[in-house]
N, C-alpha and C positions, 0 to 999 in steps of 0.2 A: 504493500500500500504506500509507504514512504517513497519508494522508488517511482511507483507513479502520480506522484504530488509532484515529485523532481522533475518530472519528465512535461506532467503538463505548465509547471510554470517556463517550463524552458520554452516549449511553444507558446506560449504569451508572449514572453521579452530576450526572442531569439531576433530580434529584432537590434535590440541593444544591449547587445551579448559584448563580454569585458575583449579589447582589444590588445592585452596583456600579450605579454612574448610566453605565455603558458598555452597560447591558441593558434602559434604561426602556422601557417599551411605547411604541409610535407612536402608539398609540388607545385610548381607554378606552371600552369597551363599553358599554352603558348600564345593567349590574350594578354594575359596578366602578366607573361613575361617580358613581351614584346613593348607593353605600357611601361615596365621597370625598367628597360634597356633605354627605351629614349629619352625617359626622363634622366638617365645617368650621362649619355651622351648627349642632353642638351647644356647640363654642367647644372642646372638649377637647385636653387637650395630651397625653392618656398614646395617643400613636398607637405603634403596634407593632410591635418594631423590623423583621419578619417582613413589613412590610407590601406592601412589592415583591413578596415571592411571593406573600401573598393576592391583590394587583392580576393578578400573572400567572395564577393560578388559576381566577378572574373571568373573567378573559379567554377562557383555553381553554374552560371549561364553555359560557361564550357563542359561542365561535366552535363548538363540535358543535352546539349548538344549531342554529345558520344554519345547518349543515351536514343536519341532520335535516330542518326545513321546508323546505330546498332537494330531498332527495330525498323528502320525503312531499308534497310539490307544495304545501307550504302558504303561508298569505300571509304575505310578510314584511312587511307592517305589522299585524300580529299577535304579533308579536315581542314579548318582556317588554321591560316598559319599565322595571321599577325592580327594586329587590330580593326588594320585598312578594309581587309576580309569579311569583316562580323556586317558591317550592313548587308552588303551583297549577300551572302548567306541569309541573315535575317529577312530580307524581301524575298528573296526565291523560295522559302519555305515559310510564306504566310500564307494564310488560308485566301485571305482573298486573291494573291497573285496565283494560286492555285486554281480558285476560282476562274480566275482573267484568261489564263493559258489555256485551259477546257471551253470555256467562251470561245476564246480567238480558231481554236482546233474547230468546235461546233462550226461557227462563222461560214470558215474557211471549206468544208463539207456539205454544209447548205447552198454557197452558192450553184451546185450542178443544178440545181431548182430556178436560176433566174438567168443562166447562162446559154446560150443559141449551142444548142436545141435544147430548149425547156418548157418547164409547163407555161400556155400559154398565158395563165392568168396573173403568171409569176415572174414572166419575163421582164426581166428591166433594161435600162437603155446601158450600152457597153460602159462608158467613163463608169457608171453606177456602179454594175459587180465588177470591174475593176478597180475602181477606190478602196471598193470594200475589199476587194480582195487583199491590196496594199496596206490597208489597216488593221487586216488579222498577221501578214506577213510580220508586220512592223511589231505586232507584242511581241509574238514569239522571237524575231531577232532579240529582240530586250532580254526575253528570257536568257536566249544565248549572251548577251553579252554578261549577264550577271552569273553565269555559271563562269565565264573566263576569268572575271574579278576575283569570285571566289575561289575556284581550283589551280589559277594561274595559266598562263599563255603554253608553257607545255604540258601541263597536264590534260588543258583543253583540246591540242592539238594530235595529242596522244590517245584520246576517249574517239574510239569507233563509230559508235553510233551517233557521239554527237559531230562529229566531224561529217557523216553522212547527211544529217538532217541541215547542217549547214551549206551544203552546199546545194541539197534539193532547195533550201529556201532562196538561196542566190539565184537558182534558175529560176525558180517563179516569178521572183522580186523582176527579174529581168524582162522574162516574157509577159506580166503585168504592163510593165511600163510600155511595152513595143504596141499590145492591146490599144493599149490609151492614144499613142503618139497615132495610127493608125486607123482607128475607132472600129475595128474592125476582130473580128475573133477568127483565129487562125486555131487549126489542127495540134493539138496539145496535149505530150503523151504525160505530163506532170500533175495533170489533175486526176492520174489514176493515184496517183502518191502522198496524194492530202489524206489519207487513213491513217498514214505514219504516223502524224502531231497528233492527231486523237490517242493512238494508239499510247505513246510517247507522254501523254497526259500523266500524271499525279495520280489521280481518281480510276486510271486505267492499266494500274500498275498487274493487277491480278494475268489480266488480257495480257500485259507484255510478258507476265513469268510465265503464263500456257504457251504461248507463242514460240516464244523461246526453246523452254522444252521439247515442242513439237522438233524443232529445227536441229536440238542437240539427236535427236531420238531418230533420224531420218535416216545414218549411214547404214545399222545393221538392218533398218528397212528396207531400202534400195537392194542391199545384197539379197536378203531373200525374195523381193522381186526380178531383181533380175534372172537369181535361180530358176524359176516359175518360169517365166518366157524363155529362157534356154530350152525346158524340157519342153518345154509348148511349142519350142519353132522344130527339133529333135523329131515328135508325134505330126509336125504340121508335113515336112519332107517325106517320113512313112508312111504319112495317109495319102500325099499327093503318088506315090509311086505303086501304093495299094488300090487304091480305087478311082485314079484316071480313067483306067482304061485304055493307055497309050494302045497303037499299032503302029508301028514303024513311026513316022513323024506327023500321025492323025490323033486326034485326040477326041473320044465321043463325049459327048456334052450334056449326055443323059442323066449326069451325076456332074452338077453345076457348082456343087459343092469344095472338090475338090481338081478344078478344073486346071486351076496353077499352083503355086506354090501359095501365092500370095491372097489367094481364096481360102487354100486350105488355111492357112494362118490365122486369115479373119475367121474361118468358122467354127473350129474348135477353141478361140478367143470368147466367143458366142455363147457355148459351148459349156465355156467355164462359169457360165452363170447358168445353165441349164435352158435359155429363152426358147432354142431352137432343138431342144430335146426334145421326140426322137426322131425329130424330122430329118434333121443333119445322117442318122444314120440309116433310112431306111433305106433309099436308091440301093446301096451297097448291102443293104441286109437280102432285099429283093434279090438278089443276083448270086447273093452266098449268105448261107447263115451264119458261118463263122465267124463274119466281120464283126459280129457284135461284139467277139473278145477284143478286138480293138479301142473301141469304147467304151468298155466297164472297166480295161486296165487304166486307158487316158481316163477318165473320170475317178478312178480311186487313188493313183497319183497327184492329179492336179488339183482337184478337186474336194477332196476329202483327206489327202497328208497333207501336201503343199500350203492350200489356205489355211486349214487349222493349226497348222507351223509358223506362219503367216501372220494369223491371230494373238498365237502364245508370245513371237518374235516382239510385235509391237507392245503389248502389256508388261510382259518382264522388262523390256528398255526405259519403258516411260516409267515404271512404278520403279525402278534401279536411282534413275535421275530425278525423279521426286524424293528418295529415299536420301540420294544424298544434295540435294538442294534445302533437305530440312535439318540436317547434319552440320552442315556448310551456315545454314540460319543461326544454328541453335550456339555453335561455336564463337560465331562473329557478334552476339550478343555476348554470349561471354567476354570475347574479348574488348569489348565496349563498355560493359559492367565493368572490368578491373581499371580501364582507363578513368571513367569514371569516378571511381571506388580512392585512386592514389590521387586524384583532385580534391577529395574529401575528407583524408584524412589530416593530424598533425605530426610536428613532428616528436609532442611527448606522445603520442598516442597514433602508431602509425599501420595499427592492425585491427585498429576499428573504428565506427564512423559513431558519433555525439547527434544526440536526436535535433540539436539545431541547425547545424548543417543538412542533414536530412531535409529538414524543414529551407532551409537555403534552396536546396537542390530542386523540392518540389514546387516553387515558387517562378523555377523558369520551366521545367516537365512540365509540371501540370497546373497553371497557374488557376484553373478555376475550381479545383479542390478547394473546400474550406478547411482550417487550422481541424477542425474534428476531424474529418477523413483524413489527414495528415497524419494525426496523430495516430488515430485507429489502425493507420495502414502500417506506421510503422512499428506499432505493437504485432500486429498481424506478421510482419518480416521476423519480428526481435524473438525467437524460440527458446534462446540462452534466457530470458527473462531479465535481462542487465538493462541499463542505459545507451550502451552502444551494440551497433551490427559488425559481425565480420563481413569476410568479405560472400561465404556462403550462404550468408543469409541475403546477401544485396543481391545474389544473384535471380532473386526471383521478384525483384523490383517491378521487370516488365508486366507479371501477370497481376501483383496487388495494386499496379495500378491500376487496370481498369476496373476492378471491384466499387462500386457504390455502396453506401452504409444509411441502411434508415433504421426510425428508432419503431421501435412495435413493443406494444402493450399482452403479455400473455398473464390470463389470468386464472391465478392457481387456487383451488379448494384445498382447505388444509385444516380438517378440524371443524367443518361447516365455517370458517372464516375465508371471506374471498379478499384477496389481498394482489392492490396490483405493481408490478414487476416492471422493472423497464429492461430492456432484453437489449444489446446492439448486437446486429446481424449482418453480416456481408453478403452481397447478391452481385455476380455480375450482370453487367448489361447485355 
């Protein structure tokens, strides 16, 4: 009970918590560092006497940070690295610039609705969807330029995808403007490519990890398709030599099916989905009954090993690469919790975290928590039952946050005395 009197006074006046050298940070973030380095090489002496809780402030906004690209799966050497950094970060991962980018992507998609050939109710005058087009172009370049602020010119130059979407946006940006100059709409293979910035969205992150997967999961795909059509073009050669019907260089056409090569191809293709069973075999069944063992082997082959291998082929790849894409998740939160975790600590206490700091932390994570779920949440972490968390127990910071806590009244009989209880509860959302 003492213990949590201590704990909740601290969340009251962890606000103006003692700035004593018994509470220096362990770690300076590389916000807080970068603020300590220039103020040294500007040579100035008027440092402020507040300055321990600016360093501590630094800190926690940098440890949500780790804490956000550990749960948005982003890279941590993309991380700000100096101060100059932190706005540009801070705009690209606001809700509303999130919002703006899904807008601009929308925008940008809509226009096939007002562009020659469109619906005619919807069609607007060329300068029109071309402005707009230039106006959705122009957030997203924004966007790009604030990711270059914040991960730097080579890192930006270095990231794949964005380097792709920059340059799909140059060519639009371009063929926009030739639109306008010309007033006219010319043939335009780039507006198959506006799915990409939806796609590329914030909000449509789930769509870009399927996507993805697909694309990792394709090569042992391919091969087993390829396989298939190997035996299939194999079967299409010894049906055309079976059941032609060659005579010297005559060919009868009574069996139209496998008249060349490339009939037979297509038709045991056909075949493979049964559409044209037992049509495909009868001409030849007509004329010999044996040819049916031709197509009960090709069809228990192709058709009943191959595809069901085929089947098994793509399920075991993609659940392999889901398996370890959540491996890969699980780790890289980790390793964002312990970044986070040596931003937190001090250095007389550098193996566990103080419920004020906590409460620092959660003021830039989760800033619309109130001080009671704060606390609650971090009673909920704290198992050891002390005042501070290790570092094990921080590690499950991502799941107690999203828990909410309401209060409910449960009312107990006890003696014919009804007596009521205030119960706190945790429920996720």
């Amino acid at each position: 009970m003492e213990n949590d009197r201590e704990l909740l006074y601290s969340t009251q006046h962890s606000r103006t918590f003692s700035t004593g050298s018994d509470d220096e940070a362990n770690e300076s973030g590389n916000i807080a560092g970068d603020l300590s380095y220039r103020i040294r090489q500007s040579g100035s002496t008027n440092v402020p006497c507040d300055s321990q809780r600016i360093h501590w402030d630094l800190n926690y906004q940098e440890a949500a940070i780790f804490l956000q690209e550990g749960g948005n799966n982003d890279k941590l050497y993309y991380h700000p690295q100096n101060q100059d950094a932190l706005p540009a970060y801070l705009i690209a991962h606001n809700t509303l610039f999130y919002l703006l980018d899904l807008g601009a992507s929308l925008l940008l998609m809509s226009l096939a609705m007002c562009e020659s050939p469109a619906v005619s109710k919807l069609q607007l005058p060329v300068a029109a969807h071309a402005s707009l087009e230039i106006f959705g172009i122009a957030i997203l370049v924004l966007k790009l330029f604030l990711n270059m602020r914040w991960i730097g010119v080579r890192s930006f130059v270095r990231h794949k995808r964005t380097m792709i979407k920059a340059a799909v946006l140059i060519v639009m940006l371009v063929e926009a403007i030739v639109v306008i100059i010309r007033q006219t709409n010319h043939f335009r293979v780039t507006r198959s490519l506006r799915p990409i910035f939806l796609i590329d969205s914030y909000y449509c992150r789930g769509v870009r990890r399927f996507v993805r997967q697909i694309l990792q999961s394709l090569p042992p795909i391919l091969d087993m398709i390829a396989l298939l059509l190997f035996f299939m073009l194999i079967f299409s050669i010894l049906g055309f030599y079976l059941f032609s019907q060659q005579q010297g260089d005559l060919v009868f056409a009574d069996n139209y099916f496998f008249r060349t090569i490339e009939d037979s191809f297509v038709s045991l293709f056909i075949l493979l989905t049964t559409a044209n069973f037992p049509d495909v075999m009868m001409p030849s069944y007509a004329r010999n009954k044996s040819s049916a063992v031709f197509f009960i082997v090709y069809l228990a082959i192709e058709l009943y090993f191959f595809m069901n291998l085929l089947l098994a082929v793509v399920y075991d790849t993609f659940n392999n690469i889901e398996k370890e894409k959540l491996k890969k998740l699980f780790m890289h939160k980790r390793k964002a919790c312990q970044h986070a975790f040596n931003l937190l600590v001090t250095k007389q206490n550098s193996s566990t975290i103080h419920l004020k700091h906590f409460v620092g932390l959660m003021k830039y994570y989760k800033p619309k928590k109130s001080r009671r779920d704060v606390y609650l949440a971090f009673k909920f972490l704290n198992h050891s039952k002390t005042s501070n968390l290790s570092l094990d127990e921080f590690y499950s910071v991502y799941e107690v946050a999203l828990l909410t806590w309401t209060v409910s009244f449960v009312i107990v009989e006890l003696n014919y005395i009804i007596t009521g209880v205030i119960v706190v509860w945790p429920c996720c959302k």
